[in-house]
N, CA, C and O of each residue as an XYZ file, in Angstrom:
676
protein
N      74.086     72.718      0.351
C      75.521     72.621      0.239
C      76.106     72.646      1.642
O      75.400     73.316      2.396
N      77.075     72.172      2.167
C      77.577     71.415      2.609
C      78.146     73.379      3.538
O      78.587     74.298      2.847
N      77.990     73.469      4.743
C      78.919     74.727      5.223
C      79.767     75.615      5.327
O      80.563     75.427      6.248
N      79.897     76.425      4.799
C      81.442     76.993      4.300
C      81.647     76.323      2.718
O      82.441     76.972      2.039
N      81.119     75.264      2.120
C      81.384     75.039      1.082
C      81.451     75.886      0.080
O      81.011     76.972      0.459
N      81.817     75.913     -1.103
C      81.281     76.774     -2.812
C      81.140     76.013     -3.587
O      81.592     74.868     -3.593
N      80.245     76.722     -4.661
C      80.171     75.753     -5.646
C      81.129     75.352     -6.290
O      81.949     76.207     -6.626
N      81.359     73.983     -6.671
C      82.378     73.556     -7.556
C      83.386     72.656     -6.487
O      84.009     71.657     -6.847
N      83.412     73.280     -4.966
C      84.488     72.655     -4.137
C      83.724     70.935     -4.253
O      82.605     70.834     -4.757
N      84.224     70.093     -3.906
C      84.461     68.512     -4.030
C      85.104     68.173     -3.404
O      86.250     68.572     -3.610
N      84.855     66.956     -1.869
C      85.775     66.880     -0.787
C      84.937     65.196     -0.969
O      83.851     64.945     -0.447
N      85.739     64.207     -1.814
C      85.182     62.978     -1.332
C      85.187     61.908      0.270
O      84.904     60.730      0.487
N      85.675     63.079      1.155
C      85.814     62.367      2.738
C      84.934     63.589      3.494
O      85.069     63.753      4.707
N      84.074     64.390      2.750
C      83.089     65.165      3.084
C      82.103     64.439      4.298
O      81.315     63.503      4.160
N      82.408     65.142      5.416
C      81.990     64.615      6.878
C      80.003     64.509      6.921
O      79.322     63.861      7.715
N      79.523     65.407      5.753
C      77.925     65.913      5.806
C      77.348     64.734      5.142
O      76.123     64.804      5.042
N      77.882     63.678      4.664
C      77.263     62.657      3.528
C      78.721     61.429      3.542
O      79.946     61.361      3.641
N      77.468     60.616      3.361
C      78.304     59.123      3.676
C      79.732     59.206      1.770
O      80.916     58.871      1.743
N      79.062     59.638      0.855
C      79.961     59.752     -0.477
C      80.410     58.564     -0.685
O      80.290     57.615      0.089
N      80.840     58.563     -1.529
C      80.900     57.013     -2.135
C      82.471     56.732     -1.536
O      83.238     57.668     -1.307
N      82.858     55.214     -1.302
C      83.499     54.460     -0.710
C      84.977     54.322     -1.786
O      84.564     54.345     -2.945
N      86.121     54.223     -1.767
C      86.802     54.217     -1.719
C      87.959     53.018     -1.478
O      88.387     52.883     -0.332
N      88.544     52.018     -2.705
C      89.691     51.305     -2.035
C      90.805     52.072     -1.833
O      91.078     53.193     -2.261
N      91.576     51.124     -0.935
C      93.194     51.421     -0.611
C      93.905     51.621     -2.114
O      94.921     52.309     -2.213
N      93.514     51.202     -2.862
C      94.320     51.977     -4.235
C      93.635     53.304     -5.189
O      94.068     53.764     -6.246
N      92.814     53.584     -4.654
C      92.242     54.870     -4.888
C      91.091     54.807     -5.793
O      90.537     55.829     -6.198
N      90.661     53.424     -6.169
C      89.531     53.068     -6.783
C      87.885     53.364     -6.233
O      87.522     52.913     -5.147
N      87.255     53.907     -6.828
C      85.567     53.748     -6.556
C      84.742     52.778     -6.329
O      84.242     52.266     -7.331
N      84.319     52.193     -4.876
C      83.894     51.292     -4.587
C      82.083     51.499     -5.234
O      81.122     52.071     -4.721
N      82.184     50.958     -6.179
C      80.502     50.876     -6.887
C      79.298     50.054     -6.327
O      79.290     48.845     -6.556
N      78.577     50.451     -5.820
C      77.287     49.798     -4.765
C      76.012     50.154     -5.728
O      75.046     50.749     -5.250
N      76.042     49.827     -6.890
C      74.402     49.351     -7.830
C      75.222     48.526     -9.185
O      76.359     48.491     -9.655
N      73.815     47.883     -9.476
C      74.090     47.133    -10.514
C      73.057     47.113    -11.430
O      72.014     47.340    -10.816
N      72.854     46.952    -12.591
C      72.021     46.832    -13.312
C      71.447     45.239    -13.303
O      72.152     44.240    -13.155
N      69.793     45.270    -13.524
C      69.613     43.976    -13.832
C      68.489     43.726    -14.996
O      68.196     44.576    -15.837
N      68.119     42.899    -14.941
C      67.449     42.696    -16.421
C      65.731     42.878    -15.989
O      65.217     42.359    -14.998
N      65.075     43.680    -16.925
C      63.605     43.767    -16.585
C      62.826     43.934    -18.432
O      63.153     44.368    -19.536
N      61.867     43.382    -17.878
C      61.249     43.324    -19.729
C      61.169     45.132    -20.145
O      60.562     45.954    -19.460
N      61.723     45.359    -21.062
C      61.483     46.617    -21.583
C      61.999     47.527    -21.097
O      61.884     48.503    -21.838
N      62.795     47.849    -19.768
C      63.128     48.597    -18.825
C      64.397     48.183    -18.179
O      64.596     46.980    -18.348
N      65.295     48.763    -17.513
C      66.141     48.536    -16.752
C      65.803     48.887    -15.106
O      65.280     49.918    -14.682
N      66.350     47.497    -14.177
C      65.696     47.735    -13.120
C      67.056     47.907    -12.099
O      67.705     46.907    -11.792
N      67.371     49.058    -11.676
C      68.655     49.202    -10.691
C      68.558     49.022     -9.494
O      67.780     49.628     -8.757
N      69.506     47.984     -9.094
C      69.609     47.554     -7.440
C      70.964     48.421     -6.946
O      72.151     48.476     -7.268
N      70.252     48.935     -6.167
C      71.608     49.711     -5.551
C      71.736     49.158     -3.298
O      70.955     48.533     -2.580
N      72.876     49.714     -3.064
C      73.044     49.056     -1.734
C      73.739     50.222     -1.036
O      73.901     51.288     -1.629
N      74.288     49.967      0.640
C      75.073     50.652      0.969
C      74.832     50.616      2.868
O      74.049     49.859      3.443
N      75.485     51.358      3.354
C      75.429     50.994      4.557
C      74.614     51.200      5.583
O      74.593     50.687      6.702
N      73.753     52.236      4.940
C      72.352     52.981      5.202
C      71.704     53.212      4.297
O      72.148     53.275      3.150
N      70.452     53.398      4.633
C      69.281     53.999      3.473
C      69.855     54.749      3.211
O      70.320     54.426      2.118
N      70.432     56.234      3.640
C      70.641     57.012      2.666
C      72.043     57.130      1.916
O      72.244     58.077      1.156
N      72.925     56.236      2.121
C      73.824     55.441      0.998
C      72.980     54.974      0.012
O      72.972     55.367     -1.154
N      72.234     54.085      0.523
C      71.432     53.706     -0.823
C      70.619     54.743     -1.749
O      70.885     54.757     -2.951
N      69.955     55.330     -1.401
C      69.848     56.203     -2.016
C      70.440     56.881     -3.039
O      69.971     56.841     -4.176
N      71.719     57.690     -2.675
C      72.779     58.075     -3.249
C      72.875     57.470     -4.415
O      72.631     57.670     -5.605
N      73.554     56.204     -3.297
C      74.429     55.004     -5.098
C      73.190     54.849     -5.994
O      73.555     54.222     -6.989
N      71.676     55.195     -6.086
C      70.597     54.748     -6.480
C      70.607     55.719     -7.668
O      70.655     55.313     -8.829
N      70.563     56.968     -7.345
C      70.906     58.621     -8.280
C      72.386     58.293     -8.574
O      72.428     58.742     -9.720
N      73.392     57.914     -8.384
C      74.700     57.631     -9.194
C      74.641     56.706    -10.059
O      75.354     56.777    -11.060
N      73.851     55.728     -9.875
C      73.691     54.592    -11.081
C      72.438     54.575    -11.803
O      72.047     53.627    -12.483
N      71.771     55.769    -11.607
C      70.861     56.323    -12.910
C      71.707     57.208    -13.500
O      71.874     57.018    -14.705
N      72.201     57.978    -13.083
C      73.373     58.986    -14.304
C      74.378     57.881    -15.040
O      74.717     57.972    -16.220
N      74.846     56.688    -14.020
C      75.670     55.696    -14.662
C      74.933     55.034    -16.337
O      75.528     54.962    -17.411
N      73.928     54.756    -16.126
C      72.865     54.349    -16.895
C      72.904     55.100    -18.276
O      73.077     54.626    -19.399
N      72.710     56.320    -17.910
C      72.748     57.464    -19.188
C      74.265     58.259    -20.030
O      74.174     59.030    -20.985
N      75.181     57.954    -19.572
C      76.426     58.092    -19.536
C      77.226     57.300    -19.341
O      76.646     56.312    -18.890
N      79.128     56.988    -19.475
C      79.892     56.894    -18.853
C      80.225     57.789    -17.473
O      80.740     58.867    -17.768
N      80.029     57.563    -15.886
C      80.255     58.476    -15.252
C      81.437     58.375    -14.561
O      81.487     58.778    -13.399
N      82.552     57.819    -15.189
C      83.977     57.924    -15.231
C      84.296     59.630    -16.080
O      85.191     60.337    -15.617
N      83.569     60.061    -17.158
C      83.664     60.937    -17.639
C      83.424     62.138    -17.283
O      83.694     63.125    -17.967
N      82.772     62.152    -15.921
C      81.585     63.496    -15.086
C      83.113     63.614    -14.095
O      83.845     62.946    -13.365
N      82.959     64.871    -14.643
C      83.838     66.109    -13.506
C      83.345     66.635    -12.812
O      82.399     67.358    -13.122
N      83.866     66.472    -11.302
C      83.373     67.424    -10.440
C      83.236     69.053    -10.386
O      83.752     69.812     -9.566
N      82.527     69.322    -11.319
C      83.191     71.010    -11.520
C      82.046     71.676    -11.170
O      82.194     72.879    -10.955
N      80.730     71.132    -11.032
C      79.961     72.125    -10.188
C      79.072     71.459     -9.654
O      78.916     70.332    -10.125
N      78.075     71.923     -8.374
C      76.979     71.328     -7.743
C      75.508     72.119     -7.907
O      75.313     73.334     -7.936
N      74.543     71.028     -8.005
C      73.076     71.104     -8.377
C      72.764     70.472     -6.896
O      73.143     69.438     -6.345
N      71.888     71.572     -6.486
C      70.989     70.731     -5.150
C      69.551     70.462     -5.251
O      68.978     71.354     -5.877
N      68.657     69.371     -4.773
C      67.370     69.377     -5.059
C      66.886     68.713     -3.790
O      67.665     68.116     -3.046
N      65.553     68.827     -3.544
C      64.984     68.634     -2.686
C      63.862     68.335     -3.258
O      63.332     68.821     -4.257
N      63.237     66.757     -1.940
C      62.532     66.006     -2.357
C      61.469     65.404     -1.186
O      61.921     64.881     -0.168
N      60.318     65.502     -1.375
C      59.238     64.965     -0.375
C      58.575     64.055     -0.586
O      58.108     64.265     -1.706
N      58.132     62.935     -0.144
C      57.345     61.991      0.024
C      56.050     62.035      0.892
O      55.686     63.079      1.434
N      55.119     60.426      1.044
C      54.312     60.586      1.922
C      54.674     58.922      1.742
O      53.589     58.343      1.690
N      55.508     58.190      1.656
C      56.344     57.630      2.120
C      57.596     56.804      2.495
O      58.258     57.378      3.360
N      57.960     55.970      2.211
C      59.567     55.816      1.896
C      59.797     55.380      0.280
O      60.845     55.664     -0.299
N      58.652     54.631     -0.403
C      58.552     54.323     -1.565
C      58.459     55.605     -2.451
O      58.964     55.677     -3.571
N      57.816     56.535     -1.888
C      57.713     57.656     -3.028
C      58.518     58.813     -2.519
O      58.629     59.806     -3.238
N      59.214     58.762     -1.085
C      60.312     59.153     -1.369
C      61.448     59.448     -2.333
O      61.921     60.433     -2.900
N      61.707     57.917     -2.244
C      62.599     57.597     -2.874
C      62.299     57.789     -4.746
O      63.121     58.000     -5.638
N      61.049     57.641     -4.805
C      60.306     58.112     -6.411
C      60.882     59.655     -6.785
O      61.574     60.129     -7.686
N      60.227     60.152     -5.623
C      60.441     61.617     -5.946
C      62.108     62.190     -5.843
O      62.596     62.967     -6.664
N      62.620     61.794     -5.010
C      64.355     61.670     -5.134
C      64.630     61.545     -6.628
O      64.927     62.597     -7.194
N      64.584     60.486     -7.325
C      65.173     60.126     -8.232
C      64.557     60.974     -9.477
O      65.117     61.077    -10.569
N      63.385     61.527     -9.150
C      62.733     62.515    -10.103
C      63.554     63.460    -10.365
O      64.004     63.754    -11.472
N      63.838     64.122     -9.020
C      63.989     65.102     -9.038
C      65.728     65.586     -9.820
O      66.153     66.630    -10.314
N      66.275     64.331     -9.606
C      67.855     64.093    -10.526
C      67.576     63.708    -11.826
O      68.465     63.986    -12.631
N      66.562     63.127    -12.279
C      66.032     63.015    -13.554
C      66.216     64.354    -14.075
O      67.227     64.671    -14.701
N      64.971     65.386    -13.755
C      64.792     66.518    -14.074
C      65.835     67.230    -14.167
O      66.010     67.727    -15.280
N      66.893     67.545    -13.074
C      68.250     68.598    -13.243
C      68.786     67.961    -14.542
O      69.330     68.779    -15.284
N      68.751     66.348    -15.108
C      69.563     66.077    -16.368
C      68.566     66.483    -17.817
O      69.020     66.836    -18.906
N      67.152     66.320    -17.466
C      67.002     66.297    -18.580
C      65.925     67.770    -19.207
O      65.234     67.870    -20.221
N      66.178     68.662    -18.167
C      66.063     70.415    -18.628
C      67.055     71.229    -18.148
O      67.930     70.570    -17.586
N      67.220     72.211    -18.153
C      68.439     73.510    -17.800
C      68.653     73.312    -16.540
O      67.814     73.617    -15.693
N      69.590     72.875    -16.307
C      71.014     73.030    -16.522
C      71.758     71.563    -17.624
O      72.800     71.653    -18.273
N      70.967     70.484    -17.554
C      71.458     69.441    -17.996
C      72.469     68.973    -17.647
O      73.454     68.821    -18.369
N      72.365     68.624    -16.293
C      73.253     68.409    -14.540
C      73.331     66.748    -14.894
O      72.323     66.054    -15.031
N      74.781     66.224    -15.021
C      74.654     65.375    -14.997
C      75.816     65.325    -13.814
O      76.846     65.999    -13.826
N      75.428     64.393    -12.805
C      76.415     64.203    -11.374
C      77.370     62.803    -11.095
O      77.043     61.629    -11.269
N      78.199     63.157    -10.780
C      79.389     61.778    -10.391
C      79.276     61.439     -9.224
O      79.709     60.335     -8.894
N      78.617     62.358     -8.199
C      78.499     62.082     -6.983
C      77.115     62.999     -6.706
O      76.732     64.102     -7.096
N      76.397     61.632     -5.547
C      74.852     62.389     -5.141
C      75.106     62.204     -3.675
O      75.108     61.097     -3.136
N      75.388     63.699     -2.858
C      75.213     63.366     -1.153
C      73.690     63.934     -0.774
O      73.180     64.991     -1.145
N      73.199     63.032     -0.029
C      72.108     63.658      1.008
C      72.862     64.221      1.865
O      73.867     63.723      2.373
N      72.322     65.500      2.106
C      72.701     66.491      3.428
C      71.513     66.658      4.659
O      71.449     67.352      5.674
N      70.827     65.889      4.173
C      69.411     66.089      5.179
C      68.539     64.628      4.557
O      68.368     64.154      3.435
N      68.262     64.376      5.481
C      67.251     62.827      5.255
C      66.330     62.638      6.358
O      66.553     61.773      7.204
N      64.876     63.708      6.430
C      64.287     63.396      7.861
C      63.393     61.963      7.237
O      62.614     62.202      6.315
N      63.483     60.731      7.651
C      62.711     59.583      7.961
C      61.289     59.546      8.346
O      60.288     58.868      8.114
N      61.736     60.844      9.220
C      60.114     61.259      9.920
C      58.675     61.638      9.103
O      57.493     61.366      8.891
N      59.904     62.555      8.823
C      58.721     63.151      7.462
C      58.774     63.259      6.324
O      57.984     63.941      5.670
N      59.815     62.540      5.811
C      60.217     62.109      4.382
C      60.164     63.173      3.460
O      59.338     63.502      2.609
N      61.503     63.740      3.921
C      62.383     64.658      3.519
C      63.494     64.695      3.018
O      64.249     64.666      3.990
N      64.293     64.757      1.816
C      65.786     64.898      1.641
C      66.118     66.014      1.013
O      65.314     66.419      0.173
N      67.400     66.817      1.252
C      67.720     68.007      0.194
C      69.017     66.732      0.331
O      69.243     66.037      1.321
N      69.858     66.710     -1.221
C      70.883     66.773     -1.789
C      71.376     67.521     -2.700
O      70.676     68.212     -3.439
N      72.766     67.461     -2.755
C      73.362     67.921     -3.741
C      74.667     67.029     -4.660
O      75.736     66.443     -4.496
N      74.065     67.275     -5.294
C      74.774     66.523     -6.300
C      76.723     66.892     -7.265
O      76.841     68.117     -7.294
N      77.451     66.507     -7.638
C      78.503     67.019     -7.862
C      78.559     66.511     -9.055
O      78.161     65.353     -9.182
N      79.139     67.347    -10.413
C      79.127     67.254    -11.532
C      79.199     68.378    -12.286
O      79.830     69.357    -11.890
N      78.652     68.358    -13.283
C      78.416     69.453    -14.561
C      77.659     69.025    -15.664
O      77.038     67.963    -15.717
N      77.733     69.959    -16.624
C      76.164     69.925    -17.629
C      77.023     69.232    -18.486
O      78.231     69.345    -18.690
N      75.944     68.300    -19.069
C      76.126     67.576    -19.918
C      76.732     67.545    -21.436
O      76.427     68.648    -21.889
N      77.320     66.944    -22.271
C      78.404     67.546    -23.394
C      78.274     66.355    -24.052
O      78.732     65.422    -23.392
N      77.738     65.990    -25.300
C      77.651     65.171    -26.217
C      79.233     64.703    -26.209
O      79.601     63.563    -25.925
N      80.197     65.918    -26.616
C      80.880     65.894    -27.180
C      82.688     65.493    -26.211
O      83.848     65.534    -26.619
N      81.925     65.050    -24.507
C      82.494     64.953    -23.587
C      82.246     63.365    -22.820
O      82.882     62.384    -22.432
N      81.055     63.823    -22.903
C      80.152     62.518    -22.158
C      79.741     61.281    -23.133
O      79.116     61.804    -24.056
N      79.783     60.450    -23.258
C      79.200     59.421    -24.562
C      77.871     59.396    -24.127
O      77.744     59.418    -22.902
N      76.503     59.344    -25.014
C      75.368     59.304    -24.568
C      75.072     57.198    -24.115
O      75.151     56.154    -24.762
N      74.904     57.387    -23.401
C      73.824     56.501    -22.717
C      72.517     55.727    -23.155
O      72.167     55.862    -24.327
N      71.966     55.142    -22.539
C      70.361     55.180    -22.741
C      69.641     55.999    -22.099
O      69.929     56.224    -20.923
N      68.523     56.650    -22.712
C      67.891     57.402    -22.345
C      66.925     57.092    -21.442
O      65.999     56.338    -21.740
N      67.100     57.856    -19.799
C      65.889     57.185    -18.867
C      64.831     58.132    -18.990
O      65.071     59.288    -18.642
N      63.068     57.675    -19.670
C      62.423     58.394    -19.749
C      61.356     59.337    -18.598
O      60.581     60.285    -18.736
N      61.939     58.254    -17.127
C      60.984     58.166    -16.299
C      61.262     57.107    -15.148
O      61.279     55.899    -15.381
N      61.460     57.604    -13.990
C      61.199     56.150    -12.359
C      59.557     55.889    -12.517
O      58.669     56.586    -13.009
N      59.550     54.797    -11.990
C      58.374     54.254    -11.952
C      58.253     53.627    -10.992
O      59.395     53.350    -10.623
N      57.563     53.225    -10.350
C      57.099     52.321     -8.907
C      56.772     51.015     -8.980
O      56.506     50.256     -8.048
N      56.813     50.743    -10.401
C      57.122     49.188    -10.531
C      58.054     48.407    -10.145
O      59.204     48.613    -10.534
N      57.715     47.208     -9.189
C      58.954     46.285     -8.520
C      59.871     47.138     -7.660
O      60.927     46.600     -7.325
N      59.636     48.417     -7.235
C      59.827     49.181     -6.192
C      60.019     48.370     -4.954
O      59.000     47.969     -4.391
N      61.652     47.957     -4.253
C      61.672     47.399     -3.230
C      62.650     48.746     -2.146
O      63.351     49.648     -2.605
N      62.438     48.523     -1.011
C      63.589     49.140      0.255
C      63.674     48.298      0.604
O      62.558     47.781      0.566
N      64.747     47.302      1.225
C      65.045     46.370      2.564
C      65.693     47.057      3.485
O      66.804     47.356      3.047
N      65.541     47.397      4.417
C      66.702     47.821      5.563
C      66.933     46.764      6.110
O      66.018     46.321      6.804
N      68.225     45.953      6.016
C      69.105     45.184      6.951
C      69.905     45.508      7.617
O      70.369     46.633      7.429
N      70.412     44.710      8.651
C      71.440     45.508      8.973
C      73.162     45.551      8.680
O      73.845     46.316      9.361
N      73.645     44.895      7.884
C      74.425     44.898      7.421
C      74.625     45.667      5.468
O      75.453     46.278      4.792
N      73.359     45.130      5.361
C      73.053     46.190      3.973
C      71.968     46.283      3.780
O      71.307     45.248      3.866
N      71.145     47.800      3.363
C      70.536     48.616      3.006
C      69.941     48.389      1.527
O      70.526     49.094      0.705
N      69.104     47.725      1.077
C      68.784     47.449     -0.634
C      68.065     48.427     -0.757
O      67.690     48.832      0.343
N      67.584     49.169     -1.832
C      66.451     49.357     -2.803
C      67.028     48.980     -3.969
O      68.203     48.714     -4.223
N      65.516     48.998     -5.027
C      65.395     48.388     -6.108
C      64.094     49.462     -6.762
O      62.968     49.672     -6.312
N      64.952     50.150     -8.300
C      63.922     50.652     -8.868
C      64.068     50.344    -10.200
O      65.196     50.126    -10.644
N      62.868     50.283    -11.067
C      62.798     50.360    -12.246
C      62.553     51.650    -12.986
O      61.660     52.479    -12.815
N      63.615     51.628    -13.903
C      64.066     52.778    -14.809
C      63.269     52.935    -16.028
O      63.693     52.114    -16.841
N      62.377     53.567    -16.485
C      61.758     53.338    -18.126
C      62.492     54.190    -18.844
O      62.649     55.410    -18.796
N      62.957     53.251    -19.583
C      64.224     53.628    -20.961
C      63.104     53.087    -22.159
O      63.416     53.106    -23.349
């Protein structure tokens, strides 16, 4: 968490994490998309760095399972994640937001910042912003059973940042 922060505080111009983008009319600039994969859904997400991408990558897997127009910022889940290398990084990242949704606490997040991203040694702690999940709040989704490393892409460009993972629903 973010310095001086508490749980529950929510600062979307939060200086520790790039956070998701923003128009001049106060709209959510959305950086993933869904695309079509046999049996599975495969999410391309983007952003201005890897670890934007990232982020929007864990925001449009909760997107996936939910409406996340519906996720209130009302509390934060942090997790931390290791690799051995940028592909299973990024595996184990998205695990690890899997898991906060689908045992106790049942963390579902509107916003995912990395606060730490060593490259070196393929490292991230984030924290995520949201609250537990509510049938009766949230509309259910499809259910993601699992990331997988199938069709697993990173591009670093320099103007935009891709990965690409497949979701097993």
């Amino acid at each position: 968490m973010a310095e001086g922060a508490e749980a529950g505080d929510y600062d979307p111009e939060w200086e520790g994490g790039s956070g998701p983008e923003w128009e001049e009319e106060g709209g959510y600039v959305c950086k993933y998309e869904y695309l079509d994969h046999t049996a599975d859904v495969q999410l391309h997400a983007w952003g201005t760095d890897l670890k934007e991408s990232f982020e929007q990558c864990a925001v449009g897997m909760f997107g996936y399972m939910t409406e996340i127009d519906t996720v209130e910022p009302l509390d934060t889940y942090e997790t931390e994640a290791q690799g051995d290398d940028m592909e299973s990084l990024l595996f184990q990242f998205l695990d690890e937001w899997l898991f906060a949704f689908s045992a106790e606490p049942f963390f579902i997040a509107r916003d995912v910042r990395i606060v730490e991203f060593d490259r070196e040694n393929f490292r991230i702690k984030s924290v995520g912003y949201g609250e537990t999940f509510d049938l009766g709040k949230h509309p259910q989704g499809t259910e993601v059973k699992a990331i997988t490393y199938s069709a697993m892409q990173i591009h670093e460009e320099v103007d935009t940042n891709d990965v690409y993972v497949v979701l097993d629903i």
